[in-house]
N, C-alpha and C positions, 0 to 999 in steps of 0.2 A: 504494500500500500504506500503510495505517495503521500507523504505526510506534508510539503509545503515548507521547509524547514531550510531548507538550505540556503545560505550566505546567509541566513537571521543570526543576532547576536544574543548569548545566553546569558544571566547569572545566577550562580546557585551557590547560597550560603550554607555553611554547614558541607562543604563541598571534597573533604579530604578522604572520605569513608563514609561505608556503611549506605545509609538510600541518598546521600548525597553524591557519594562519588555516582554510584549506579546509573544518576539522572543524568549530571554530567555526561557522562559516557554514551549514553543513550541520545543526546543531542547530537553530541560530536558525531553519533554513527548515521543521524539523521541530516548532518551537513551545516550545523550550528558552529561559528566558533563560540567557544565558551571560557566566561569568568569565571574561577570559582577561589570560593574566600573561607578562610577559617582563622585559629589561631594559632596553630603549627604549619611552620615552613616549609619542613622536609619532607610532611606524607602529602602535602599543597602539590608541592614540585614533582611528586613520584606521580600522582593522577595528573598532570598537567603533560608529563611525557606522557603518557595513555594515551592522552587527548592527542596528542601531537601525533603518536603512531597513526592513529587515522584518518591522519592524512586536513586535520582541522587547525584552527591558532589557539591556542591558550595561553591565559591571564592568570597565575599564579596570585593574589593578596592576603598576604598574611594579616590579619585585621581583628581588631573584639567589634563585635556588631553590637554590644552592647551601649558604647560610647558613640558621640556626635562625629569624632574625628575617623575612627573605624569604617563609621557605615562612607564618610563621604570619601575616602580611601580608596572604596571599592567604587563607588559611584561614578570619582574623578577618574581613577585608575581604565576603568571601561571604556569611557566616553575618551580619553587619552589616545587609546591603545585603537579602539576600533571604532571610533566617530558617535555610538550612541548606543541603546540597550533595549532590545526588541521583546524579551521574555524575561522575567525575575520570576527564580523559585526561591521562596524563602524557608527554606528548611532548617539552619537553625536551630538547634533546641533541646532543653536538654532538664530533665529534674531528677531530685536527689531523695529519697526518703526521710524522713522524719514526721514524727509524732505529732499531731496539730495543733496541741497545746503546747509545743515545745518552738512553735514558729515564733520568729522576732519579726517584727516588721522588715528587715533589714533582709530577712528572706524571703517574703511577699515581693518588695519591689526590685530584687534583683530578680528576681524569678517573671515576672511582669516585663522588666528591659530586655530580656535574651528572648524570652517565647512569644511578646507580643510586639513592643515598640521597636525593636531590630527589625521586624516586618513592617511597619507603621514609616519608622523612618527611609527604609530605602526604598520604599514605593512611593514615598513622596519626592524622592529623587528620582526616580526614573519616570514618573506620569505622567510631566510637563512633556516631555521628549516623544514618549509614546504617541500621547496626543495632538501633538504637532505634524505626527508622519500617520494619523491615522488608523496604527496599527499596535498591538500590544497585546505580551500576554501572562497575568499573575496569578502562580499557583503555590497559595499558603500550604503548610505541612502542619497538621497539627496533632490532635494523638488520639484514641479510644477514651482515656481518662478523660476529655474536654465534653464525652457525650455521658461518660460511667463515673463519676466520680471515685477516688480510690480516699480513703481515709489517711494514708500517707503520702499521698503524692497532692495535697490541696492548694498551693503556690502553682502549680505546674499545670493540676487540670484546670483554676479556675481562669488561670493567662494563657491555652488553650484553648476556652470555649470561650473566650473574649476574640481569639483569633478566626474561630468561623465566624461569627456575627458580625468582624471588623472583613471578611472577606463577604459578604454577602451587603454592606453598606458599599466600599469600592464598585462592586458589581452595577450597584445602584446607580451610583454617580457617571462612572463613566463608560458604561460600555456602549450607548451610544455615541461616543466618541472612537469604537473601535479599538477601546482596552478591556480585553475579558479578565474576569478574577474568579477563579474556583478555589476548594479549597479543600483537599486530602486526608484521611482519616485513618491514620496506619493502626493495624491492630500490634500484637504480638509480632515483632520484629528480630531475626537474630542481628547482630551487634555485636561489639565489641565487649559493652557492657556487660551484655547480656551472657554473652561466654565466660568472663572474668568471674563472674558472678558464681555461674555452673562452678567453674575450674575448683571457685575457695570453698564452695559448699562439697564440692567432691573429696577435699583435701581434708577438709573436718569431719566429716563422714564414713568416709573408706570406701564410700562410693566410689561408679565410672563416673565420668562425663557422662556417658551415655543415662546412666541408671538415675543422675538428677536431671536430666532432663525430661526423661518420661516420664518423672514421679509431679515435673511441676506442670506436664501434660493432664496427668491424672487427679489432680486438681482444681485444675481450670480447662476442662477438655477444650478445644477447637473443630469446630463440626467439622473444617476442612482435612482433619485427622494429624496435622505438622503445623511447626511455627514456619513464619512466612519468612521470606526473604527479602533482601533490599531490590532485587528486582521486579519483585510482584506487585511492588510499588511504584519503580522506577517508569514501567511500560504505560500506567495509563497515563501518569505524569506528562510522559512526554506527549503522547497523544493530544491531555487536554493543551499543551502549549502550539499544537499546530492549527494548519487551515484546515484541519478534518473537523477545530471542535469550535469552527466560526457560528454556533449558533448555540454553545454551551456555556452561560454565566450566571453566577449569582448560585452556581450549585455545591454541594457538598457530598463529597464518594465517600464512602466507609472502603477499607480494602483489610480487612481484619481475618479472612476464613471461618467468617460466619459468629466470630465469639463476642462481639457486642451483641447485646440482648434484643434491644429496644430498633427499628426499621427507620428511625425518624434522625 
């Protein structure tokens, strides 16, 4: 299928690993060159040659999307490099456990600058541009907690389901200007994290790898039968960023394998 992509210019935050690299890659293989920004240098530069093997440009910025100077880093750095910014994915994002009477403020609003206003801020850097050349395409990342709330993850789910509702108001404003904004709903993802995770519970244990991850299957089953991967995510991603999904905005995907509860 002809996706429409080629010679368009990409950015994807969150971009060194995991569904970020994947989209990345997925552009480049659909003829995007692509930005991509994080806070490490060296796995930045390892997906940036990726990109490059296929034969596309890539923009390496090492950046906190958290801060003013960060996001316009990456913003400047684009428009620099390749004259302007046709697709931003803001993927981005990241939370930490803890107890919810144990939250400071200081972890609310840092949890709020990485998961929502790092989206908030560099789409207000690229929108002018978009809608100037009549064309544009933004696809927020945001997670299953943003629709399920988790008891420890409450910083994270609540500046996630701030991120659909802030993707479906963009949608509002401009996509009659020819900027669509959708917005992604990753269930159960393997990750780095998520390995790390497995590795030190198997190390306490005596468990495999294998045997804590089936046991945390077996607790929270996935009707798809497996955790999903960064590319189960990456494919529609890229899809909604092309001319296939010129009449899809203001919407919201779930790509979970079925383990969020609720259809809405």
């Amino acid at each position: 299928m002809e996706l429409g992509l080629a010679g368009r210019v990409a950015v994807v935050t969150g971009g060194s690993q995991g569904i970020g690299r994947e989209i990345a890659l997925g552009l480049a293989t659909e003829g995007c060159d692509v930005v991509i920004a994080a806070r490490r240098a060296e796995p930045l530069e390892a997906v940036a040659e990726e990109i490059r093997a296929l034969g596309r440009r890539a923009l390496a910025v090492a950046a906190d999307v958290t801060t003013t100077e960060g996001v316009a880093a990456i913003a400047d750095g684009a428009r620099t490099t390749f004259g302007h910014v046709d697709v931003l994915v803001n993927n981005a994002g990241k939370g930490s456990p803890k107890a919810i009477l144990e939250l400071t403020d200081d972890d609310w609003l840092a949890s709020y600058d990485l998961n929502l206003m790092s989206a908030v801020r560099l789409s207000k850097e690229v929108i002018p541009g978009m809608r100037e050349r009549r064309w544009g395409r933004i696809v927020n990342i945001s997670s299953r907690v943003g629709r399920e709330p988790d008891a420890y993850f409450g910083p994270y789910g609540a500046a996630k389901a701030a991120l659909i509702n802030y993707s479906k108001t963009l949608a509002n404003a401009f996509s009659k200007d020819g900027v669509l904004t959708n917005c992604v709903v990753p269930g159960l993802i393997r990750s780095e994290a998520i390995d790390d995770a497995a590795r030190t519970s198997a190390e306490a244990t005596g468990k495999t790898f294998d045997e804590v991850m089936a046991e945390s299957l077996r607790r929270r089953p996935i009707p798809a039968g497996r955790i999903g991967e960064p590319g189960d995510v990456a494919g529609l991603v890229v899809l909604l960023c092309s001319e296939r999904a010129s009449w899809i905005t203001g919407s919201c995907f779930t790509v979970d394998g079925g383990i969020v509860r609720h259809m809405m």
